[in-house]
C-alpha positions as CSV (number, residue, x, y, z in Angstrom):
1,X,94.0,54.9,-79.1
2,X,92.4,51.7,-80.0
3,X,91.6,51.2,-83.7
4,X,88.6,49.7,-85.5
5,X,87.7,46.1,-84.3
6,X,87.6,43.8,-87.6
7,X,86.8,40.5,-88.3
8,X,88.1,38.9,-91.2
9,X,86.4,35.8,-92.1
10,X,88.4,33.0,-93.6
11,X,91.9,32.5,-92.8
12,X,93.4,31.5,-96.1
13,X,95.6,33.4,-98.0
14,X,93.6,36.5,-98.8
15,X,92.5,36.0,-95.3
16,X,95.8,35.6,-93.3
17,X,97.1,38.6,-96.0
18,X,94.7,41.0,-94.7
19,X,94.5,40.1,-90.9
20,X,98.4,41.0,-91.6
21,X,97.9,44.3,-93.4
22,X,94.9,44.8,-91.0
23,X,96.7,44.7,-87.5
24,X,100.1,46.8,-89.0
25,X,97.9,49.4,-89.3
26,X,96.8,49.3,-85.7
27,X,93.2,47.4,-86.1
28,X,92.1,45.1,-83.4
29,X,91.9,42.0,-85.5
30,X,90.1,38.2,-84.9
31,X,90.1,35.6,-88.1
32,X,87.3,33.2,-88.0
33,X,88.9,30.2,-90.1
34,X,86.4,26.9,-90.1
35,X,89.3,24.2,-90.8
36,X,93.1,24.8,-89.9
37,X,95.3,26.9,-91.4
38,X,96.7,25.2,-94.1
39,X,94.5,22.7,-95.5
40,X,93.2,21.4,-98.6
41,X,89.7,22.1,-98.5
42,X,89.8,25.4,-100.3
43,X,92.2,27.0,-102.8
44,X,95.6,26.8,-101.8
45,X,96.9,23.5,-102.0
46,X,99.2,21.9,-104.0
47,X,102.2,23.1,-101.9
48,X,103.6,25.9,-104.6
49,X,102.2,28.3,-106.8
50,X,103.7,30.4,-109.7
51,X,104.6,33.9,-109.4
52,X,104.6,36.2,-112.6
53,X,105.0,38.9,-114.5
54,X,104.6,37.9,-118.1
55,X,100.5,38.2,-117.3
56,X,98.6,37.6,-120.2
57,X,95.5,38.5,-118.1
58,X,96.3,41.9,-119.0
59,X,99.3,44.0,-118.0
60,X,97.3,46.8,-115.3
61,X,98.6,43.0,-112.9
62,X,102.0,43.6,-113.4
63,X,102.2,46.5,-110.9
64,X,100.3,44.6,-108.3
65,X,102.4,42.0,-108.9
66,X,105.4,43.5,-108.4
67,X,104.5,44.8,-105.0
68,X,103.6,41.5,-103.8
69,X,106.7,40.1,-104.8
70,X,108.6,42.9,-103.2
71,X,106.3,41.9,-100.0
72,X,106.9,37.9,-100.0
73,X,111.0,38.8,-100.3
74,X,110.7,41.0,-97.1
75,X,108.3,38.7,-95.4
76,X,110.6,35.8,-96.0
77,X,113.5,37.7,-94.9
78,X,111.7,38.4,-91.9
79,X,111.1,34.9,-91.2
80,X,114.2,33.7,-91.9
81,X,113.3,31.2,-94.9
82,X,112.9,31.3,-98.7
83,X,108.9,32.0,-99.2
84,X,109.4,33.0,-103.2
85,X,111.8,30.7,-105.2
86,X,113.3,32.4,-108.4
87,X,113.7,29.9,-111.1
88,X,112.2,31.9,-114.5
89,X,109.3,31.1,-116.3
90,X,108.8,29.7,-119.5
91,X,105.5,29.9,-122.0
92,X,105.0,28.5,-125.5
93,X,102.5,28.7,-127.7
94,X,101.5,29.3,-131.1
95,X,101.8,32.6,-132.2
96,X,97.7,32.6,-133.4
97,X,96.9,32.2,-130.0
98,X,95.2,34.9,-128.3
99,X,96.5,34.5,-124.9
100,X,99.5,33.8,-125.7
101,X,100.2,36.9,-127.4
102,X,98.4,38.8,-124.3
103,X,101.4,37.3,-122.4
104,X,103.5,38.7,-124.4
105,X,102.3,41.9,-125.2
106,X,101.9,42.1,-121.1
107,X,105.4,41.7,-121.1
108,X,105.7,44.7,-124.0
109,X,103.4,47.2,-122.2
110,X,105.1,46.6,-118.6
111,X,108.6,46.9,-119.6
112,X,109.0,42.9,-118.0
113,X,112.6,41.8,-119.1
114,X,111.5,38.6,-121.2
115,X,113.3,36.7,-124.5
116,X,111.4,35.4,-127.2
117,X,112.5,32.4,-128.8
118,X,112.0,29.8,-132.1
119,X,111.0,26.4,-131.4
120,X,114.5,24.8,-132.5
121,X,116.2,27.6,-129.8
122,X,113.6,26.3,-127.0
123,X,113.7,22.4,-127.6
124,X,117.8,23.3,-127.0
125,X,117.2,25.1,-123.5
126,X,114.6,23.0,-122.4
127,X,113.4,19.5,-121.9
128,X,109.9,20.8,-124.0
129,X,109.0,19.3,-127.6
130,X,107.9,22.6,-128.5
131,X,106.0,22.4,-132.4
132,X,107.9,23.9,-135.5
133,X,105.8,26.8,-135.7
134,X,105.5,28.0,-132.2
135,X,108.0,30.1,-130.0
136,X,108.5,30.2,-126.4
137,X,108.8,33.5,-123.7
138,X,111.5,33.7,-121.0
139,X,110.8,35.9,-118.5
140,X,113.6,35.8,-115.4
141,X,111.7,37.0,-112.9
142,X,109.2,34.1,-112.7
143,X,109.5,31.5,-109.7
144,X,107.3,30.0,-107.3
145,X,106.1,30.3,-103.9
146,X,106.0,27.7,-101.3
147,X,102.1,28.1,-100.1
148,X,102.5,26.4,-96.4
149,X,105.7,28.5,-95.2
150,X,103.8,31.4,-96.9
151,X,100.9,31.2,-94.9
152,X,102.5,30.1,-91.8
153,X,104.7,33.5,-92.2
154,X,101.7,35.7,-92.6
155,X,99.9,33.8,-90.0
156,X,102.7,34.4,-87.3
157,X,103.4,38.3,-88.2
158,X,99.6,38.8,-87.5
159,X,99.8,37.2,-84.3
160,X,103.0,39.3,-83.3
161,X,100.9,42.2,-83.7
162,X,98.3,41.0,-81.9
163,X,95.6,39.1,-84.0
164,X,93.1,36.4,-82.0
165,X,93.2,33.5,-84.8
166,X,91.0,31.2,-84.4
167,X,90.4,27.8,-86.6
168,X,87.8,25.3,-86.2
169,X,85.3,28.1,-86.9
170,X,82.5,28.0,-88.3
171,X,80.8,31.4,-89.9
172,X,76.7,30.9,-90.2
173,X,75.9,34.8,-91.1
174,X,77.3,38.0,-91.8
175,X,74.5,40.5,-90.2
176,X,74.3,44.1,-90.9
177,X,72.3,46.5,-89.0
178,X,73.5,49.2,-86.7
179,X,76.7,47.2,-86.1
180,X,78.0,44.4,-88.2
181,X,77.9,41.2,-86.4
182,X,79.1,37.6,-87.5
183,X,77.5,34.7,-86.1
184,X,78.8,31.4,-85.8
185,X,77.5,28.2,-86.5
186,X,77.5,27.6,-82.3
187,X,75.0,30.6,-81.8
188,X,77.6,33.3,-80.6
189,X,77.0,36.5,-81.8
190,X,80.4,38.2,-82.3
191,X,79.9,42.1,-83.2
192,X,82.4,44.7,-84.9
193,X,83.2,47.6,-86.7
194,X,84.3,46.1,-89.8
195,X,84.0,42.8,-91.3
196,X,86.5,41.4,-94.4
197,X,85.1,38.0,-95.9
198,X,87.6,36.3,-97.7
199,X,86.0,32.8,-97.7
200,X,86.8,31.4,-101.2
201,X,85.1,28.9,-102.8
202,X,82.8,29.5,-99.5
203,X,82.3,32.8,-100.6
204,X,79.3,32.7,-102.4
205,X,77.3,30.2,-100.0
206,X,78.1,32.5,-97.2
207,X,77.1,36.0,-99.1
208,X,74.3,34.9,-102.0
209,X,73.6,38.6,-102.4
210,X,76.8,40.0,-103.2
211,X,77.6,38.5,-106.9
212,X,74.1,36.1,-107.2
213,X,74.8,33.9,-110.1
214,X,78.2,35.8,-110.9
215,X,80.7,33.3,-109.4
216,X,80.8,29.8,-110.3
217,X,83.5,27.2,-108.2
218,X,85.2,25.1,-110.5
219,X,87.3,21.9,-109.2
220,X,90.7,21.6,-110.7
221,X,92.9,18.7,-110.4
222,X,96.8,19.2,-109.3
223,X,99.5,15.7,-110.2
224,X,102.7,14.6,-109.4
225,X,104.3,12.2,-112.1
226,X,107.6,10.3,-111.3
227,X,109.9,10.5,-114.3
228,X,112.3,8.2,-115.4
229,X,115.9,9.0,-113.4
230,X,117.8,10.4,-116.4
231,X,115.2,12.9,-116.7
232,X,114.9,14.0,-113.4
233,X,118.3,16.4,-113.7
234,X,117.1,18.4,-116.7
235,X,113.4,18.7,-115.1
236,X,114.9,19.8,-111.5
237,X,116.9,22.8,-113.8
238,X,113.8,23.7,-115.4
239,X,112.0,26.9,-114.9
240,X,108.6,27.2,-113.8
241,X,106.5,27.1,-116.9
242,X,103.0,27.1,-119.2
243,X,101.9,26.1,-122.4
244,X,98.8,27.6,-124.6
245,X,97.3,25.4,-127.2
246,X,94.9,22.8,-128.4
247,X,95.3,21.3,-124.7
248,X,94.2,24.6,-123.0
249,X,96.4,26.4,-120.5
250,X,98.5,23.9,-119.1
251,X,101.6,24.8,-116.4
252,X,103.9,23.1,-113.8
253,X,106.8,23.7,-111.9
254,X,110.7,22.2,-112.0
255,X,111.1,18.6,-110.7
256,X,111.2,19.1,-107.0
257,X,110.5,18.3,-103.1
258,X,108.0,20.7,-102.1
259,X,105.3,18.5,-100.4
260,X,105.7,15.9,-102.8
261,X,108.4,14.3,-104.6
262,X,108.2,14.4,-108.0
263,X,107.4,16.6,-111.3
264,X,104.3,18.7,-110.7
265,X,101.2,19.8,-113.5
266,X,97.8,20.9,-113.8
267,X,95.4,22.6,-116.1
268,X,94.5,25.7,-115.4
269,X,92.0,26.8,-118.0
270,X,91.1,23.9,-120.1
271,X,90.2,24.3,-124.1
272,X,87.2,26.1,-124.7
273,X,85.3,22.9,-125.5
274,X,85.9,21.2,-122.6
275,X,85.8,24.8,-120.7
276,X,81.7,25.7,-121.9
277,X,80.8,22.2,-120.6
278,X,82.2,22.9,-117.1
279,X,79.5,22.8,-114.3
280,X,79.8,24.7,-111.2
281,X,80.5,22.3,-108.2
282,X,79.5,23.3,-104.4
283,X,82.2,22.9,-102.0
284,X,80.4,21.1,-99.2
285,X,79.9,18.1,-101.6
286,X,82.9,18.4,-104.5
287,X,84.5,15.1,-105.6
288,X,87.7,14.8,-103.6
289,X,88.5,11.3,-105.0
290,X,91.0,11.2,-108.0
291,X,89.9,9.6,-111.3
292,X,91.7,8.2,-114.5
293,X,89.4,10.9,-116.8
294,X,91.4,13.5,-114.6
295,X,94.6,12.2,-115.3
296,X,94.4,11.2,-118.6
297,X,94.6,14.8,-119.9
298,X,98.0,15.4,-118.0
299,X,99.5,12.1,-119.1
300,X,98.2,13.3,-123.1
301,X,99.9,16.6,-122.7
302,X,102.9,15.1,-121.5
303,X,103.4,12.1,-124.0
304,X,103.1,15.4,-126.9
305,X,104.7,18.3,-125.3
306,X,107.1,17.3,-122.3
307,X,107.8,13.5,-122.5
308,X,110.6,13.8,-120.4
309,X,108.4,14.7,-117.5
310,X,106.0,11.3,-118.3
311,X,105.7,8.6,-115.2
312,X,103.6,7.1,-112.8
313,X,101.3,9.3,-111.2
314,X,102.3,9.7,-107.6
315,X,100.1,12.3,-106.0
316,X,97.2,14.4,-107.1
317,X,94.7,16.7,-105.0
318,X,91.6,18.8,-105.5
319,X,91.9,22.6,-105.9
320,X,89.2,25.1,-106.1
321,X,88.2,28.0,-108.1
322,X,86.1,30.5,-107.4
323,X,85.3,32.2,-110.9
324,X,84.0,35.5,-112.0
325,X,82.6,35.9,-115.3
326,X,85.9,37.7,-116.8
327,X,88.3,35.8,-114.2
328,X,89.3,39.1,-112.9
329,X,89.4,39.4,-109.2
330,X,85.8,41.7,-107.2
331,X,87.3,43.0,-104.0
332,X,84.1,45.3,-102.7
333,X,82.3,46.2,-100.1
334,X,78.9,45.1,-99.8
335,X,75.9,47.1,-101.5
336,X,75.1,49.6,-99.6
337,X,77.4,49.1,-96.2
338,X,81.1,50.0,-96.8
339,X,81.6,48.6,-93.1
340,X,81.7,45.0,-94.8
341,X,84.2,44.4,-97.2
342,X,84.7,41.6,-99.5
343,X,87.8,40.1,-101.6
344,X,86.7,36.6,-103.6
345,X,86.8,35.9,-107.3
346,X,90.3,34.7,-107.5
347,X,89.9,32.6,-110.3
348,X,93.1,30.4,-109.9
349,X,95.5,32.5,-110.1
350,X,95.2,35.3,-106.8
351,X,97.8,33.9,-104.6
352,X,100.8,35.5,-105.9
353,X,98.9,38.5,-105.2
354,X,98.4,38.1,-101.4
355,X,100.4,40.5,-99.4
356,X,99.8,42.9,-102.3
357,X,95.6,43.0,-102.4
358,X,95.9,42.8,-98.3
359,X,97.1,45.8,-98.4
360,X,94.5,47.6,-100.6
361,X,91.9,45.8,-98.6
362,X,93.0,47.2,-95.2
363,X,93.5,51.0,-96.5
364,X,89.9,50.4,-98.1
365,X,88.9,49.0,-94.2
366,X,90.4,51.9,-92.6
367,X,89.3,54.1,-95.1
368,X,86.2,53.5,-95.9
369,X,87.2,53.7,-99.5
370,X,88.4,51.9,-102.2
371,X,92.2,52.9,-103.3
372,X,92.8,53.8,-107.2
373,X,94.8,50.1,-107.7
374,X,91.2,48.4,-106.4
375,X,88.5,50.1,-108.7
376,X,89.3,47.6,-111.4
377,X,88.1,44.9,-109.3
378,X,84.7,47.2,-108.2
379,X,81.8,44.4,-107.9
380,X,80.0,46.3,-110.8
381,X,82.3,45.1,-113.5
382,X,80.8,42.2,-113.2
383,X,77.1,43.3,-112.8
384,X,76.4,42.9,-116.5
């Protein structure tokens, strides 16, 4: 027996996650993705991303993320290649700040294995000036995952199971009626039985109705640096790590090779200051190019906090966000029409999550109803 035709739109990570999730459980699946597969026009470049439990966001993740990192270890086993890299994760902070303690007090509540330490014991273990005052968090299960074979893996598992992918697509509607249809940007009127949009930052241009004025893009700059050789030893042993303070949230990843060569940072929330002043951006028309105001910040926290990571800047792109009021994730169907289903609201720091929330969305798909682990994310948390 045939299963429910679905069409996911946008092929990205939540995308590729879903059309994977989607055709296991016997759908007849098609992704409409408007550039190619991996590209980095939306939210997923920068080559890695962290993985982690110690999830200061609040600790109802850690589950979720445990079952996606049970999912990238058997995908890349599947595929024959590392996807998730263990290395550990490190944060410091001071202990006043709020987020920091969330962090830990995730790591309390889940039972995650961590070790907190002075700042003496974590200047010793790692190449970080961290301030008398502060302490740093170890947890061992943090690492990274390497976005490209990631999404190449999900990408050719759909396909084994059948899934039409096809890129260079362009989405102009999502039409509901007595069937939901998509129609493209050409004219063609495609028509199924379900509909995912996973669109990212595209999200709200595509669907205004769904969150209108609830999710705002933000564009967030990634950077190489290329640090002196004696340092590049103890920044390659490093574990992936984040700092909370007076610069905002600031994290990077062990010297490394993956895409670039060279010692990789960003900001991922910047101080509340600098945060209230941020303006939405639309994606069709963000900045691309790469200015000294967005370096500057990086070099700063570098030259106080890890000056053995300090260099020339070598290579820095454009991510985006796509941000819901609380920075919690809204995977929903639409009002009134659980045929259409939608997962956006990532806020930065969904792709860990991937396998994991494709999952939920194809049972909800199938369903017709949302499972327990997705009712945190229900669209009306974020009505108010």
């Amino acid at each position: 027996m045939r299963g429910p035709k679905v069409i996911v739109v946008g092929g990205g990570t939540m995308g590729s996650a879903t059309a994977w999730a989607l055709a296991a459980r016997g759908a007849e699946v098609t992704v409409l993705e408007r550039f190619s597969h991996v590209h980095e026009l939306g939210s997923h470049s920068g080559y890695t991303r962290i993985i982690r439990e110690s999830y200061h966001e609040g600790a109802g993740y850690v589950p979720l993320v445990r079952r996606a990192d049970a999912l990238w270890q058997a995908l890349g086993e599947k595929a024959g290649e590392t996807l998730l890299v263990r290395t550990g994760m490190v944060e410091f902070g001071p202990e006043s700040d709020p987020d920091y303690k969330d962090a830990i007090a995730a790591c309390v509540a889940a039972e995650v294995e961590h070790e907190v330490m002075d700042a003496a014991a974590a200047r010793e273990r790692f190449p970080i000036a961290v301030p008398d005052g502060w302490t740093a968090c170890f947890t061992p299960s943090g690492g990274y995952l390497r976005v490209g074979p990631c999404l190449e893996a999900l990408k050719r598992e759909a396909m084994s199971l059948g899934t039409d992918w096809r890129t260079g697509v362009r989405v102009r509607e999502v039409a509901l009626g007595e069937r939901p249809r998509v129609l493209l940007e050409e004219g063609t009127l495609l028509p199924a039985d379900h509909v995912v949009v996973t669109a990212g930052a595209y999200l709200p241009g595509l669907l205004p109705g769904f969150m209108p004025g609830k999710l705002k893009v933000l564009r967030r700059v990634l950077a190489w640096t290329r640090p002196e050789p004696h340092a590049i030893a103890r920044l390659a042993a490093m574990p992936v790590w984040a700092s909370f303070g007076p610069a905002g949230f600031v994290y990077g990843f062990p010297y490394g090779r993956e895409g670039v060569t060279g010692f990789k940072l960003a900001c991922h929330v910047p101080p509340p200051e600098v945060g209230a002043a941020e303006a939405a951006v639309d994606p069709e028309r963000v900045d691309r190019a790469i200015h000294p105001a967005d370096l500057a910040p990086l070099d700063a926290f570098l030259a106080e906090y890890l000056p053995a990571g300090r260099g020339e800047f070598v290579h820095a792109t454009v991510c985006l966000y796509t941000c819901t009021p609380s920075t919690d994730f809204v995977i929903d169907h639409v009002p009134g029409d659980r045929r259409v289903w939608v997962a956006g609201g990532f806020s930065g720091h969904g792709f860990k999550f991937a396998p994991a929330i494709g999952e939920l969305v194809a049972d909800a798909v199938i369903t017709g109803s949302a499972p327990e682990a997705l009712r945190a994310f229900a669209r009306a948390r974020h009505a108010g």
